[in-house]
N, CA, C and O of each residue as an XYZ file, in Angstrom:
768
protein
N      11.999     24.387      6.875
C      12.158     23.418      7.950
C      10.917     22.550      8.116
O      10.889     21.345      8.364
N       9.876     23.401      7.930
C       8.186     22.485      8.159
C       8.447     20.704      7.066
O       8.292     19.566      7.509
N       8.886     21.130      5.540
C       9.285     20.274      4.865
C      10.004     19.103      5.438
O       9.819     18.017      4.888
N      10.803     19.171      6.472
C      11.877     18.579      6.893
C      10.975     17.449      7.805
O      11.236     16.257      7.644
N       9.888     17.861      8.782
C       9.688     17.293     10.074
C       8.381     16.865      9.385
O       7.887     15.881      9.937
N       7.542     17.422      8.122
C       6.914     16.744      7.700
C       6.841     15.103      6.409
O       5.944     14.302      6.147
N       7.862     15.218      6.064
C       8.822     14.167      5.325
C       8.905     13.175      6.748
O       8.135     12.214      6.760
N       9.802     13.371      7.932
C      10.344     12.560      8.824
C       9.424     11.578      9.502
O       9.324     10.353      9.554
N       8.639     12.875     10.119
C       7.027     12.092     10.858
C       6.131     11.534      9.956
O       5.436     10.660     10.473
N       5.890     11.768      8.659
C       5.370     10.776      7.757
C       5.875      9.433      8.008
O       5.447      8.453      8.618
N       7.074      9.743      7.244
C       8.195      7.996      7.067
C       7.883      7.278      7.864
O       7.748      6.099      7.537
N       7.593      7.751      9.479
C       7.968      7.055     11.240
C       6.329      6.460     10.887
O       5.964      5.287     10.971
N       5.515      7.624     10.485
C       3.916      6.403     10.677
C       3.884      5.279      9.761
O       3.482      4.151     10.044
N       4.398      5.721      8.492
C       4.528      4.603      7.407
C       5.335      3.019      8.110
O       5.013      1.831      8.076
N       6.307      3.657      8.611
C       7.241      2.594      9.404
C       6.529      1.696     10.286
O       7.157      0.640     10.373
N       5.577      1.693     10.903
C       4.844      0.955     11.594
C       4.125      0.128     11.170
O       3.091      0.190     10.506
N       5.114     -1.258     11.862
C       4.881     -2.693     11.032
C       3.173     -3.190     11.453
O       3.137     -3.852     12.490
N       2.389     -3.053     11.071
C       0.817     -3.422     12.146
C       0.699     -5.001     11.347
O      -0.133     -5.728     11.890
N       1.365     -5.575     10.228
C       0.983     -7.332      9.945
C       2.269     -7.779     10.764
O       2.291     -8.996     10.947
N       2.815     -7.427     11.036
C       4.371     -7.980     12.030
C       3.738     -8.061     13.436
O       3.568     -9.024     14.183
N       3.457     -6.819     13.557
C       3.025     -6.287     15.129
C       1.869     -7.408     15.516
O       2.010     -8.019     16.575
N       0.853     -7.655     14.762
C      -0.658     -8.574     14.889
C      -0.097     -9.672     15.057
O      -0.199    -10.091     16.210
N       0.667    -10.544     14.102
C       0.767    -11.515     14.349
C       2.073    -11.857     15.619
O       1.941    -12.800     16.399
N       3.026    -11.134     15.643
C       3.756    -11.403     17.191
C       3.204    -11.549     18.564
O       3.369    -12.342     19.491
N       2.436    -10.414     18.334
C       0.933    -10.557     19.740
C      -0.060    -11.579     19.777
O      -0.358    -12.250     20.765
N      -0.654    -11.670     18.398
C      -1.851    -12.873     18.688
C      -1.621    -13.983     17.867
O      -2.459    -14.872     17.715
N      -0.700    -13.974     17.419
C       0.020    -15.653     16.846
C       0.800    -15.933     17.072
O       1.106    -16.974     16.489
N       1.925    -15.351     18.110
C       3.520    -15.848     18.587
C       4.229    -15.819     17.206
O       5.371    -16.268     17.308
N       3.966    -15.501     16.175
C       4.831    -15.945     15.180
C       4.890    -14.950     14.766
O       4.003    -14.105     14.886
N       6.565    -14.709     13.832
C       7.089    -13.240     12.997
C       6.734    -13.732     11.577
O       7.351    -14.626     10.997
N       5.647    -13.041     11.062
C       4.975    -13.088      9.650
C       6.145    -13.389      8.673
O       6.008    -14.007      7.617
N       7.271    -12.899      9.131
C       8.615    -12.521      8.262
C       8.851    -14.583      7.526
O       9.182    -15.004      6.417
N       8.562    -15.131      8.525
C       8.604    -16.677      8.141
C       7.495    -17.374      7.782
O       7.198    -18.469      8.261
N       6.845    -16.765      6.924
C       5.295    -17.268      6.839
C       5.240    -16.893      5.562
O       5.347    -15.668      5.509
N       5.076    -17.569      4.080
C       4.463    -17.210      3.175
C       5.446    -16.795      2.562
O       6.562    -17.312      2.598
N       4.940    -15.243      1.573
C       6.462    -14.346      1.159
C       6.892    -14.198      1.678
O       8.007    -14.424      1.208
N       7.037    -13.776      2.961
C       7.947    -13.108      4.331
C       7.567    -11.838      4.364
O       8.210    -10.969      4.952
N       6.281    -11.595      3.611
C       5.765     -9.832      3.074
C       5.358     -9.546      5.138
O       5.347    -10.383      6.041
N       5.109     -8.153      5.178
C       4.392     -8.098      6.707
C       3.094     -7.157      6.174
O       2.506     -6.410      6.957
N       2.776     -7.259      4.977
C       1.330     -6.594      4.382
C       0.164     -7.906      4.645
O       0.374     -9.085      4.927
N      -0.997     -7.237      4.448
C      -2.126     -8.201      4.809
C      -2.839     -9.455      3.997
O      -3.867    -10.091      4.229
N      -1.859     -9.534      2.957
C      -1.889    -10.761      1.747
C      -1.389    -11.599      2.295
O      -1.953    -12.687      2.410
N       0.328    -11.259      3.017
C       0.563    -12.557      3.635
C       0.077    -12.817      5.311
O       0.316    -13.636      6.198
N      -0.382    -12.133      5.208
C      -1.242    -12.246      7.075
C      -2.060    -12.871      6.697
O      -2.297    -13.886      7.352
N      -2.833    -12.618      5.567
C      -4.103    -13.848      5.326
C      -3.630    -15.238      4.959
O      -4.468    -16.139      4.908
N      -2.588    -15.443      4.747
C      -1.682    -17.109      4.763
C      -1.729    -17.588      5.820
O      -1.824    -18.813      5.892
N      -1.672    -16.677      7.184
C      -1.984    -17.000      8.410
C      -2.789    -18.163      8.774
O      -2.641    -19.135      9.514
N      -3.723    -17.705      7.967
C      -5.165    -18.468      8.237
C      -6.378    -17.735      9.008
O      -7.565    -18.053      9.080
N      -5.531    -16.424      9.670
C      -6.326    -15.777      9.896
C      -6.629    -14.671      9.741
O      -5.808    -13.763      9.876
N      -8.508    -14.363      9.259
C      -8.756    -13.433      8.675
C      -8.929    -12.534      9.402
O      -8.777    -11.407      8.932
N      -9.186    -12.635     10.360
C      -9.431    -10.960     11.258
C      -8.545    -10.528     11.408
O      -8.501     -9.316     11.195
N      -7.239    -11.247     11.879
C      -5.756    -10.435     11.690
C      -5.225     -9.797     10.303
O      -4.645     -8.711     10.316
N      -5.523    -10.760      8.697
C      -5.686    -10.105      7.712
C      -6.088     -9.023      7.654
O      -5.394     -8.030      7.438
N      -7.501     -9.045      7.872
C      -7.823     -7.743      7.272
C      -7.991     -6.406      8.742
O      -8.733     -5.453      8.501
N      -7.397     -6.448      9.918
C      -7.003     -5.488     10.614
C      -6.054     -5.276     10.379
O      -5.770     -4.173     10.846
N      -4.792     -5.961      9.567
C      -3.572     -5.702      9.670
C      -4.036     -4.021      7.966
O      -3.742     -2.827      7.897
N      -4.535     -4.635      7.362
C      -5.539     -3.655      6.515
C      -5.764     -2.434      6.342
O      -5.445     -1.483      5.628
N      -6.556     -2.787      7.397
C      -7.075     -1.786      8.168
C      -6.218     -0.471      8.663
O      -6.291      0.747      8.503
N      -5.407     -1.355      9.321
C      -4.488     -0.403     10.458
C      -3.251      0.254      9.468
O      -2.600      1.279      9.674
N      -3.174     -0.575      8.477
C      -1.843     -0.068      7.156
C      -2.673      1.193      6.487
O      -1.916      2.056      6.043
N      -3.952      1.444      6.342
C      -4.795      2.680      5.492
C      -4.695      3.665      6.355
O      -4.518      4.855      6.097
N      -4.874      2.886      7.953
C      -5.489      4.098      8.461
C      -3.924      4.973      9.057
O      -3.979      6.045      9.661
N      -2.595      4.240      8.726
C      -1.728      4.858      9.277
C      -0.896      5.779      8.308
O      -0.038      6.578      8.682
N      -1.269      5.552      7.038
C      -1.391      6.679      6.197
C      -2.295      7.597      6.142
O      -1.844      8.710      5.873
N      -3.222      7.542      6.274
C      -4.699      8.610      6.801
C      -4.012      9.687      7.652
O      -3.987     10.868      7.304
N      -3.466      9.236      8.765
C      -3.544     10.341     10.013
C      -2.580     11.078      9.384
O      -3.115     12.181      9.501
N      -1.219     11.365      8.612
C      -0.286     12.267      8.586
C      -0.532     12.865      7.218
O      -0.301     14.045      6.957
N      -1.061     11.897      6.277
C      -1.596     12.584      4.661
C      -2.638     13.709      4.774
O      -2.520     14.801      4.220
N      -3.767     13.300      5.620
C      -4.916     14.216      6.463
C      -4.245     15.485      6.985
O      -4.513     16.684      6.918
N      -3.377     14.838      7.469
C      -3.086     16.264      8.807
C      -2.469     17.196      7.648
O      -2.934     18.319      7.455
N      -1.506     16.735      6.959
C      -0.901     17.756      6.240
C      -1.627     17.920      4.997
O      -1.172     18.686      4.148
N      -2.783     17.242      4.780
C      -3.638     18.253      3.741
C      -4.559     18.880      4.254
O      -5.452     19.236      3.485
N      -4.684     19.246      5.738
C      -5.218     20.432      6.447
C      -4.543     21.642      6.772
O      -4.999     22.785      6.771
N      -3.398     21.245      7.049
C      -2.775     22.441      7.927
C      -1.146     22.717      6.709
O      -0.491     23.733      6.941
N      -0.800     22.049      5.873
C       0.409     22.417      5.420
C       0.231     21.577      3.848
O       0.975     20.754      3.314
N      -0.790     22.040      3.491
C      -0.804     21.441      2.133
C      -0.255     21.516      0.807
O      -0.360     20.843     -0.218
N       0.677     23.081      1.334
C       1.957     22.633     -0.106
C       2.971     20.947     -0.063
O       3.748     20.506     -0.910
N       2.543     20.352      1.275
C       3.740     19.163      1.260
C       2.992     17.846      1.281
O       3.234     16.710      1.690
N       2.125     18.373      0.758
C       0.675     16.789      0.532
C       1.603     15.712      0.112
O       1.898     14.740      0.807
N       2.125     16.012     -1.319
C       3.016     15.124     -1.876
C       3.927     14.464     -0.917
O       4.040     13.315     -0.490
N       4.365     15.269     -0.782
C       6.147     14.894      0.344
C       5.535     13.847      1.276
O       5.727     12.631      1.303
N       4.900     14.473      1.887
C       4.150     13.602      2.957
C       3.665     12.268      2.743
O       3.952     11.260      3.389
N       2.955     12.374      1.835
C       2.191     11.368      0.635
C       3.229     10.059      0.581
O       3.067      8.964      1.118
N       4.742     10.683     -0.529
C       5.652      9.547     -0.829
C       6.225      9.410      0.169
O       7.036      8.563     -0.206
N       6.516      9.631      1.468
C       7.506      9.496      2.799
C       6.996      8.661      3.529
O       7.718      7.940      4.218
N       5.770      8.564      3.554
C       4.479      7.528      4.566
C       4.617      6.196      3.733
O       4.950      5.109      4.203
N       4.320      6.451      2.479
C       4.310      5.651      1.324
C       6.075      4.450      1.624
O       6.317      3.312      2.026
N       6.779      5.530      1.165
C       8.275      4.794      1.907
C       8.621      3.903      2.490
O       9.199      2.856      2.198
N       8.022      4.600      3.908
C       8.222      4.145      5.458
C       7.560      2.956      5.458
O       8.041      2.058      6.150
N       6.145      2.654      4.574
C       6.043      1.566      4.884
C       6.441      0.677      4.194
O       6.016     -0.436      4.504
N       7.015      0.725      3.474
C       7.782     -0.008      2.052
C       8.842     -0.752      2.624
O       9.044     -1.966      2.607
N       9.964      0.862      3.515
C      11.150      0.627      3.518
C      11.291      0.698      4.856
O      12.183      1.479      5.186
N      10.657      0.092      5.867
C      10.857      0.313      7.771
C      12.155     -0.076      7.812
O      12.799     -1.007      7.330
N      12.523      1.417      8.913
C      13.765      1.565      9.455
C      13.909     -0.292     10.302
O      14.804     -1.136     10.247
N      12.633     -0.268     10.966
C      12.787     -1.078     12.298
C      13.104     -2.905     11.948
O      13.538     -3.722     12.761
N      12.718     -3.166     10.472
C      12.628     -4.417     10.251
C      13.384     -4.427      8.897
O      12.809     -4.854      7.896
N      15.304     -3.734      8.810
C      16.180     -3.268      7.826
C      15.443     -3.093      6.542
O      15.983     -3.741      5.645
N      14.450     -2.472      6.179
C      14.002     -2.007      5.305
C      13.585     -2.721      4.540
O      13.924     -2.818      3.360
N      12.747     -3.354      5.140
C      11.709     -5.252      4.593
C      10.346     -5.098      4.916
O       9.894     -5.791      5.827
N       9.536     -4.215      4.255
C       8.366     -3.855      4.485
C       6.936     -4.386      3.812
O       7.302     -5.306      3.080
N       6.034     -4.309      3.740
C       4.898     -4.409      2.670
C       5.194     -3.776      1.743
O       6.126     -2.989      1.579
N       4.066     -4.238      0.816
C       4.115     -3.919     -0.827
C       3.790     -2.546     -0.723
O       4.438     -1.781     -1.438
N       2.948     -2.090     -0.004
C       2.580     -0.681     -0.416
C       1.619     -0.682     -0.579
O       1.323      0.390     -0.051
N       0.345     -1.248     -1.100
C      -0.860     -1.447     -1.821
C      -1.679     -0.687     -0.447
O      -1.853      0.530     -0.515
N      -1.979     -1.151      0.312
C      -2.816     -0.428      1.705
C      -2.437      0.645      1.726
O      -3.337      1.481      1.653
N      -0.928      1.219      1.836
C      -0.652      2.595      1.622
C      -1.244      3.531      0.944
O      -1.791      4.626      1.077
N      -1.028      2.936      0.360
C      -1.792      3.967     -1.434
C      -3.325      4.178     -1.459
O      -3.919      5.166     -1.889
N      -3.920      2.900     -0.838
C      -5.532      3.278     -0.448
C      -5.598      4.155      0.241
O      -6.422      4.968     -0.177
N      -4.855      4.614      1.684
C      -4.767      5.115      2.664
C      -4.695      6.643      1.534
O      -5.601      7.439      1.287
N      -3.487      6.626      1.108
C      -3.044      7.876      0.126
C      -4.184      8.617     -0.859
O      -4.473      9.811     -0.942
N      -4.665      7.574     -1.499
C      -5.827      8.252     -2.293
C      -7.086      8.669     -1.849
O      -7.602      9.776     -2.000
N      -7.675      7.355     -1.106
C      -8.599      8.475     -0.072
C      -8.247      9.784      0.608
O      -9.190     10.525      0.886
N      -7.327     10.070      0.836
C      -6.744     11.293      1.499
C      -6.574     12.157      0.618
O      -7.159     13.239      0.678
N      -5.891     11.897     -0.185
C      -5.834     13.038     -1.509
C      -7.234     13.364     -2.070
O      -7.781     14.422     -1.760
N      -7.818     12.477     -2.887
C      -9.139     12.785     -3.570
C      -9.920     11.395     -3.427
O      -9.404     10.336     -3.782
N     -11.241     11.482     -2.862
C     -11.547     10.252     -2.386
C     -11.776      9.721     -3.844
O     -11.347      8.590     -4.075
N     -12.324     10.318     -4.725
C     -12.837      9.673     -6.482
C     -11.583      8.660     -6.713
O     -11.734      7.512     -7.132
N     -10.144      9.321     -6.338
C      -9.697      8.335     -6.555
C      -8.994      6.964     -5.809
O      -8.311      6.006     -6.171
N      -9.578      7.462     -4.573
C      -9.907      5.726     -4.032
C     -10.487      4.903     -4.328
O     -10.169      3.719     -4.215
N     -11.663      5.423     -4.861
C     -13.148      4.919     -5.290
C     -12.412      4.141     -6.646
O     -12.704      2.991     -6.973
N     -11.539      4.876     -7.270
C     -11.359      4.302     -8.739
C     -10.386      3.244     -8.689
O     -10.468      2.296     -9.470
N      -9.411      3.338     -7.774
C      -8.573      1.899     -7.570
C      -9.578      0.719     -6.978
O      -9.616     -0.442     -7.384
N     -10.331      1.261     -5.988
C     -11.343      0.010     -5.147
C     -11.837     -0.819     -6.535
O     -11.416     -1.904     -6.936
N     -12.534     -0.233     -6.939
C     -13.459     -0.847     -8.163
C     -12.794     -1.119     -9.097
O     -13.643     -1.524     -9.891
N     -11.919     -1.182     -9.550
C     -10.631     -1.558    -10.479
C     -10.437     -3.094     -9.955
O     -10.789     -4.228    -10.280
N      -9.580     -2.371     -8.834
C      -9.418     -4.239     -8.023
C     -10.309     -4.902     -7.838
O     -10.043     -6.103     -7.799
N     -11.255     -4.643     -7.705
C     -12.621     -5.505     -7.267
C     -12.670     -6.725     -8.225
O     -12.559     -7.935     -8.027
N     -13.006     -5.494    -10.040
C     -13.064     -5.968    -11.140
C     -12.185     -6.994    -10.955
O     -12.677     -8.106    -10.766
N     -10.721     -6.853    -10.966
C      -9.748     -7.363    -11.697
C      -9.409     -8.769    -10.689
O      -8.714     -9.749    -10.958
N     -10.024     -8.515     -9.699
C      -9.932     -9.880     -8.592
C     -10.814    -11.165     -9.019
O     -10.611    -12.364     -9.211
N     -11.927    -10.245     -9.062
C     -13.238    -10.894     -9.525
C     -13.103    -11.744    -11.131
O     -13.785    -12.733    -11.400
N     -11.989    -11.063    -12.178
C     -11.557    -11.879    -12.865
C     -10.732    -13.170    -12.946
O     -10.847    -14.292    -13.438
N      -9.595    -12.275    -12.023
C      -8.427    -13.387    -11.966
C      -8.464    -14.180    -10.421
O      -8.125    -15.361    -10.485
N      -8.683    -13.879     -9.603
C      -8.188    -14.186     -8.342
C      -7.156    -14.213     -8.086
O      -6.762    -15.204     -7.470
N      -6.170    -13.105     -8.440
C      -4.797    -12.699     -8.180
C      -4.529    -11.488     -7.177
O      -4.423    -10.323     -7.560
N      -4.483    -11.687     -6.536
C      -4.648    -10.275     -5.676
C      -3.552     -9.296     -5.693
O      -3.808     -8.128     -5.402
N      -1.936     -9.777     -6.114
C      -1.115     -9.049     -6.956
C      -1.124     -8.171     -8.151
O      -0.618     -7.051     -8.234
N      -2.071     -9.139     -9.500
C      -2.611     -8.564    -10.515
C      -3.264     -7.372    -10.512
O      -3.106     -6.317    -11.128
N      -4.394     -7.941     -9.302
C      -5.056     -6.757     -8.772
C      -4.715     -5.398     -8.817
O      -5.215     -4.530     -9.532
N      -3.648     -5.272     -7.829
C      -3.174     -4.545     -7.225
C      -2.308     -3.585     -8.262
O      -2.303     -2.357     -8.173
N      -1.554     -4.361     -9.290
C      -0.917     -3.789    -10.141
C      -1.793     -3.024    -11.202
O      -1.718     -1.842    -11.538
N      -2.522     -3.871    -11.578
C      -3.740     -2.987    -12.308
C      -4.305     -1.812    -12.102
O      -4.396     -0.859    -12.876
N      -4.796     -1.966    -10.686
C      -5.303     -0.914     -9.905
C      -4.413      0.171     -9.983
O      -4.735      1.230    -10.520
N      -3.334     -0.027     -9.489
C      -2.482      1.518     -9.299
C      -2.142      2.078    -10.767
O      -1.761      3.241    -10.900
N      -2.262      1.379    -11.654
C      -2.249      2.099    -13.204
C      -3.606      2.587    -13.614
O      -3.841      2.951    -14.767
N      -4.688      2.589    -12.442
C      -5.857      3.210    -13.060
C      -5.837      4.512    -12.931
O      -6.203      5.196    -13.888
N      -5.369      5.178    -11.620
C      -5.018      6.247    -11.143
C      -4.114      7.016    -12.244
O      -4.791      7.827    -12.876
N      -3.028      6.975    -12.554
C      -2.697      7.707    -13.651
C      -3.265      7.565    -14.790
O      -3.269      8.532    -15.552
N      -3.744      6.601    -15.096
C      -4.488      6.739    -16.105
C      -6.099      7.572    -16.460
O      -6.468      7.851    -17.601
N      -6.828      7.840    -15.293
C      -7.872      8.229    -14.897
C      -7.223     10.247    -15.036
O      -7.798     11.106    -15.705
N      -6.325     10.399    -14.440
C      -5.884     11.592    -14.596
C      -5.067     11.836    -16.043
O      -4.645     12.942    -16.381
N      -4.992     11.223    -16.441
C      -4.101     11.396    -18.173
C      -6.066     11.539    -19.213
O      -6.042     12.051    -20.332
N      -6.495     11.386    -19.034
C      -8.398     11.220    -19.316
C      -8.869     12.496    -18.749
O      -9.577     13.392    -19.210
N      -8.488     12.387    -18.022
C      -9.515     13.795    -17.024
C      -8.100     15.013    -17.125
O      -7.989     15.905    -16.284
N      -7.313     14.877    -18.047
C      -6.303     15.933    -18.342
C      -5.601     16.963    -16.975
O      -5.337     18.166    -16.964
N      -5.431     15.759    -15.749
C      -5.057     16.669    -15.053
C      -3.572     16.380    -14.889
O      -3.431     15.772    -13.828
N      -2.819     16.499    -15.285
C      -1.361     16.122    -15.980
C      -0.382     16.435    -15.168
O       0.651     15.768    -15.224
N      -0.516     17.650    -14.128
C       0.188     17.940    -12.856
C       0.561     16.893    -11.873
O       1.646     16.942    -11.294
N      -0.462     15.770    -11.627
C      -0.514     14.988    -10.736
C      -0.100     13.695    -10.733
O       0.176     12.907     -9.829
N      -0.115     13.582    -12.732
C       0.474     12.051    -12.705
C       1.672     11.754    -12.498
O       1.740     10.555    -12.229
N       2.978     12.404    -12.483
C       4.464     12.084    -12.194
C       4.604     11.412    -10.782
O       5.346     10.450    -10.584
N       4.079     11.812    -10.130
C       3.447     11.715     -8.302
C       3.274     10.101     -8.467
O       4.084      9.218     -8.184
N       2.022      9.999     -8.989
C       1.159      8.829     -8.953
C       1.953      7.817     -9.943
O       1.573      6.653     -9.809
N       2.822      7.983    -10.765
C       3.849      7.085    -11.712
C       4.842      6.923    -11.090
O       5.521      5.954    -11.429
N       5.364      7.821     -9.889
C       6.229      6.986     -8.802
C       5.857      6.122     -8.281
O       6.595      5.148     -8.133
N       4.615      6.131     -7.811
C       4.431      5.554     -6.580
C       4.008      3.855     -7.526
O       4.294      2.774     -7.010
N       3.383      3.951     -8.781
C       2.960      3.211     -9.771
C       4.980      2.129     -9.939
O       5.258      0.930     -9.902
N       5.572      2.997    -10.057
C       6.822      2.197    -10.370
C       7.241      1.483     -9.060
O       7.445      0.270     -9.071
N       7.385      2.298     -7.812
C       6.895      1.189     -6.380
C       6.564      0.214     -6.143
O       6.940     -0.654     -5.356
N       5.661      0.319     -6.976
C       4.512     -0.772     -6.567
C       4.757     -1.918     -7.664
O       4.218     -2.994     -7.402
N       5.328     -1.858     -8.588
C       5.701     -2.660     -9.588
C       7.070     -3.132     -9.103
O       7.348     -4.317     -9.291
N       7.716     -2.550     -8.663
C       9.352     -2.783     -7.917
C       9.060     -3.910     -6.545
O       9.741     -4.896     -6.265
N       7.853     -3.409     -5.839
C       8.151     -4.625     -4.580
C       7.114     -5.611     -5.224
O       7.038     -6.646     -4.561
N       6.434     -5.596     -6.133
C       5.705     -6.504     -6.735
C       6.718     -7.786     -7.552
O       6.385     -8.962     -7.698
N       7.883     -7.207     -7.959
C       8.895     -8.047     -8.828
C       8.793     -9.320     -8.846
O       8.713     -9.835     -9.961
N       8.761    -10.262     -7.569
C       8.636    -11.705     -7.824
C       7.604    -12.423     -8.111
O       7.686    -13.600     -8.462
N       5.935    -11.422     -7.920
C       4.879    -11.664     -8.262
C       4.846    -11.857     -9.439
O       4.512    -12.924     -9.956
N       5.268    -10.622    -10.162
C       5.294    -10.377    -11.457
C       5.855    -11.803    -12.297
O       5.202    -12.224    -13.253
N       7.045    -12.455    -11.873
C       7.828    -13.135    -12.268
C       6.845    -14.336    -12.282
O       6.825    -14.973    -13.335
N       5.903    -14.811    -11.131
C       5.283    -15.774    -11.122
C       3.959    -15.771    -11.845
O       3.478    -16.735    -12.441
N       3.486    -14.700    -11.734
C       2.628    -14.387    -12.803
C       3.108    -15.017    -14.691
O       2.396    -15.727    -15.401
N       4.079    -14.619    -14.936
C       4.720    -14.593    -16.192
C       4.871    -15.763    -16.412
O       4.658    -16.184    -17.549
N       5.419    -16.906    -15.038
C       5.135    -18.000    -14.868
C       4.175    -19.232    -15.269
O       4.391    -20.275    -15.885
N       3.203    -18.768    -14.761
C       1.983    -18.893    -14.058
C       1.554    -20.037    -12.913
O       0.691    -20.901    -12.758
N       2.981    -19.361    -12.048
C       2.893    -19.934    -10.850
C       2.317    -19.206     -9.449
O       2.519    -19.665     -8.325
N       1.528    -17.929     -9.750
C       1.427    -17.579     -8.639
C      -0.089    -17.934     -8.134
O      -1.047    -18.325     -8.802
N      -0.004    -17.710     -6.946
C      -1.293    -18.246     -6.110
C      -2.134    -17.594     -6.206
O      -1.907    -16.386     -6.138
N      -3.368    -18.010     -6.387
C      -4.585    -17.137     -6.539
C      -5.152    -16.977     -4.646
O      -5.068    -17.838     -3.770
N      -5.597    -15.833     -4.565
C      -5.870    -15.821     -3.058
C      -7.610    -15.593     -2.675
O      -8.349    -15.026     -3.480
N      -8.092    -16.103     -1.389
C      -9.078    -16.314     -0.575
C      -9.152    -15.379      0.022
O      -8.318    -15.262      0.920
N     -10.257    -14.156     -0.181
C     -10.666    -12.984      0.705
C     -11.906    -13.378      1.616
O     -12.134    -12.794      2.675
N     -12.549    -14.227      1.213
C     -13.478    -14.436      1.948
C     -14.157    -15.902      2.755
O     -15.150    -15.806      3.476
């Protein structure tokens, strides 16, 4: 049963729109009509504004933090479960018919929580790969293939099926990026 309510209450924190929520409060406007229509903090920074960008960020890591944390303290056979359900929720929110962010903040949120090395190893991945392209999609896609790849190297082979879901995720809500990429119509983006 623990399995059950830890899966559920994951999903519900994941579910919490915080680039929807920011900009309804301090811009009158539903992000949903702005940009991609993403409610992650790529298209909050289309906004124009950056402090809402990068709190919306912020608040997407840290709302995977609190339930990945909790249950790799107190019930850590369901790290995983927990892990992809948060992961989900914010993907797939109940509250906005299942029209969520990419996921990318999630997964920071996720890997710091799991093993910080491999937060550390997506951060600096993207950094790189921004710092090349100024794609912040590219980025992102890159990045989450460092993680399995970093564990296929360091032979810990248990963990990558996990991390190749969440890798196919992230390539799945990435799809039209991808397409514009292939293009080479997509927008290069302004972090700073």
């Amino acid at each position: 049963m623990d399995q059950f309510y830890i899966g559920i209450i994951s999903y519900f924190f994941g579910t919490i729109p915080c680039g929807y929520l920011l900009t309804k409060i301090f811009l009158k406007k539903d992000i949903r009509d702005i940009g991609s229509g993403n409610i992650g903090a790529t298209n909050v920074l289309r906004t124009g504004n950056k402090i809402l960008a990068y709190s919306t960020l912020i608040l997407d890591i840290l709302k995977t933090i609190i339930p990945v944390l909790y249950v790799k303290f107190y019930h850590h056979d369901y790290i995983y479960l927990a892990s992809l359900c948060v992961f989900l929720g914010h993907i797939f929110p109940l509250w906005l018919k299942f029209k969520g962010g990419k996921g990318v903040a999630s997964y920071i949120g996720i890997l710091f929580s799991l093993n910080i090395d491999f937060g550390i190893i997506f951060v600096i991945s993207w950094i790189i790969i921004f710092l090349i392209s100024k794609y912040s999609s590219l980025s992102s896609l890159i990045s989450s293939l460092s993680v399995p790849i970093y564990l296929l190297f360091t032979d810990q082979l248990e963990q990558v099926s996990f991390f190749m879901i969440i890798l196919i995720l992230i390539v799945y809500t990435h799809r039209e990026n991808i397409k514009r990429l292939k293009n080479r119509q997509e927008t290069k983006t302004k972090i700073y």
